[in-house]
Structures are given as structure tokens and as C-alpha cells.
C-alpha positions in Angstrom: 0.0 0.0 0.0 2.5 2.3 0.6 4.0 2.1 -2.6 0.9 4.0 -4.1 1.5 6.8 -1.9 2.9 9.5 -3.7 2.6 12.8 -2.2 5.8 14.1 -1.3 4.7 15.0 1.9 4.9 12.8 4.8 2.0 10.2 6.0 2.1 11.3 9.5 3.2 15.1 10.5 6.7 14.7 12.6 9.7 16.8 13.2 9.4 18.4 9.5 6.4 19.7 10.2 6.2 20.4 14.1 8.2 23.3 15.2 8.9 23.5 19.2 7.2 26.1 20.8 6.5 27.4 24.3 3.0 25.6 24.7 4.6 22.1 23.7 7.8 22.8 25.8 5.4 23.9 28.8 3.9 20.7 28.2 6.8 18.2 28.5 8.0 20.5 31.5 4.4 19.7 33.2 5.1 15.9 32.5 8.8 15.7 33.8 7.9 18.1 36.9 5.8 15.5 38.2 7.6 12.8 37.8 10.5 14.8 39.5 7.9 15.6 42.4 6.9 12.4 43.2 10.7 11.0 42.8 11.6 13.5 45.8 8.8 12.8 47.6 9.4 9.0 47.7 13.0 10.4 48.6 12.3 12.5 51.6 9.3 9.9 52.8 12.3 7.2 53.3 14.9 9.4 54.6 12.2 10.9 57.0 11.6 7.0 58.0 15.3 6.4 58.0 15.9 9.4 60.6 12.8 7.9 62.5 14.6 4.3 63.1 18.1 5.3 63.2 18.0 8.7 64.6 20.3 9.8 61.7 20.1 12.0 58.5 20.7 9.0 55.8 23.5 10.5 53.1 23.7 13.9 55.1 27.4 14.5 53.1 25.7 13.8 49.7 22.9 16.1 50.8 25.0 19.2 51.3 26.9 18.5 48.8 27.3 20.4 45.8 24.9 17.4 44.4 22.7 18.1 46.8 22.4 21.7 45.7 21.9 20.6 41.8 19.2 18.2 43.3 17.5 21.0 45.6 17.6 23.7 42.3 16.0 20.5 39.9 13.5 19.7 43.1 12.5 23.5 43.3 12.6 24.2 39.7 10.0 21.2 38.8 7.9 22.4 42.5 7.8 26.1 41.2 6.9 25.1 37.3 4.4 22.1 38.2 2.6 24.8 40.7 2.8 27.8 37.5 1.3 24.8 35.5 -1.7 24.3 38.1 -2.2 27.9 37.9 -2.3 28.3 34.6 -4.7 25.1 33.8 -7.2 26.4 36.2 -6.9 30.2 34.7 -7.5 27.8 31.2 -10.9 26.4 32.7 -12.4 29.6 33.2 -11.5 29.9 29.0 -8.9 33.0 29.4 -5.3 33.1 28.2 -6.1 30.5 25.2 -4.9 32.7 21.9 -2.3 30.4 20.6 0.7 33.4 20.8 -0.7 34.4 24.3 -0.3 31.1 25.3 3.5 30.5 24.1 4.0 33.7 26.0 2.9 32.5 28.8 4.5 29.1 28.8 8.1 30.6 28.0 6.9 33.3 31.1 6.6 30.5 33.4 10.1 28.6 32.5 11.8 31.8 33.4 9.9 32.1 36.6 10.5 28.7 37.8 14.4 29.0 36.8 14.3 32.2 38.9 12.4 31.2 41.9 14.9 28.2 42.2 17.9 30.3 41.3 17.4 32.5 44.4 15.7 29.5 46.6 19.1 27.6 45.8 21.6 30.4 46.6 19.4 31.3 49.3 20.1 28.0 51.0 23.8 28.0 50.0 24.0 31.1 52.7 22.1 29.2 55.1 
């Protein structure tokens, strides 16, 4: 059958015909950030269990760490975007903020004020 086909175009749309923009990128952000929350959540459940039996912070070197600082700026990143996201879905159920270019603003808006929230939550515990 597919030896009949011959429009030059592709059967299925793909990469030639999808361009990233802020709405899709939003999108996969939402997806990762919860799978990120949920990870760290799981995380701090068993060390909060560990500290219970043992009396001791599990890992406390790796946690203030410089790899515990990447892991705190990814933890607060996905927190801050996931909770934008939330925001923004329930601003979308009232039907506002849906134009198409409104909409990439907004996404590439709340990428840039996740990376800030954790850029200054991060240094902010580096002081501490």
C-alpha cells in the first residue's frame, strides 16, 4: 500500500512539520515536573523514615553536597513550574489566556519564573 503513496509530503506530521514552541515545551516540562515531584517525595518519605529508626540523616554529606544543591535547584525548579502549571490550567478552565501566541507567552513566562524562583531558593540555602 505504501507504494501508491505519492505525495511528497509525509503520512504522519513529525519533526518536519512540528516546530517547538512554548505551549509544547510547557507541556513536557508539566510531564517531567511531576515525575520529578513524586521522585523526591518518595526520597524524603524514606529518609524521613530512616531518621525515624536510626536517629540519623541518611546520606547527610551527599545532601549538602554540591549534588545536593543541583538536586534542591531541579527539586525546586519542577515544585515552582508544576505549581505555575496548576495555575495556569485552572486560569485555562475559566477559557482565558487561550490565543495560541498568548499562550507561548505565557509558557516561556513560566520557564523563566521557575528557573528564577529556584535560582534564588538555591543560593538562598547555599547562605544558610
Amino acid at each position: 500500500m505504501s507504494s501508491e503513496w505519492t505525495d511528497p509530503r509525509p503520512m504522519s506530521p513529525h519533526l518536519q512539520v512540528w516546530r517547538w514552541h512554548g505551549a509544547m515545551m510547557s507541556s513536557i516540562l508539566h510531564r517531567a515536573s511531576a515525575i520529578i515531584c513524586y521522585v523526591a517525595l518518595a526520597i524524603v518519605g524514606l529518609g524521613l523514615l530512616a531518621v525515624l529508626i536510626t536517629g540519623e540523616l541518611p546520606l547527610a554529606g551527599l545532601l549538602f553536597s554540591p549534588l545536593g544543591a543541583v538536586g534542591l535547584f531541579v527539586f525546586v525548579f519542577a515544585f515552582t513550574f508544576m505549581a505555575l502549571a496548576q495555575l495556569r490550567h485552572a486560569v485555562w478552565n475559566k477559557g482565558a489566556l487561550m490565543a495560541p501566541e498568548l499562550n507561548n507567552k505565557l509558557s516561556y513566562a513560566m520557564i523563566g519564573l521557575a528557573l528564577g524562583f529556584a535560582i534564588v531558593i538555591t543560593a538562598g540555602a547555599a547562605v544558610l
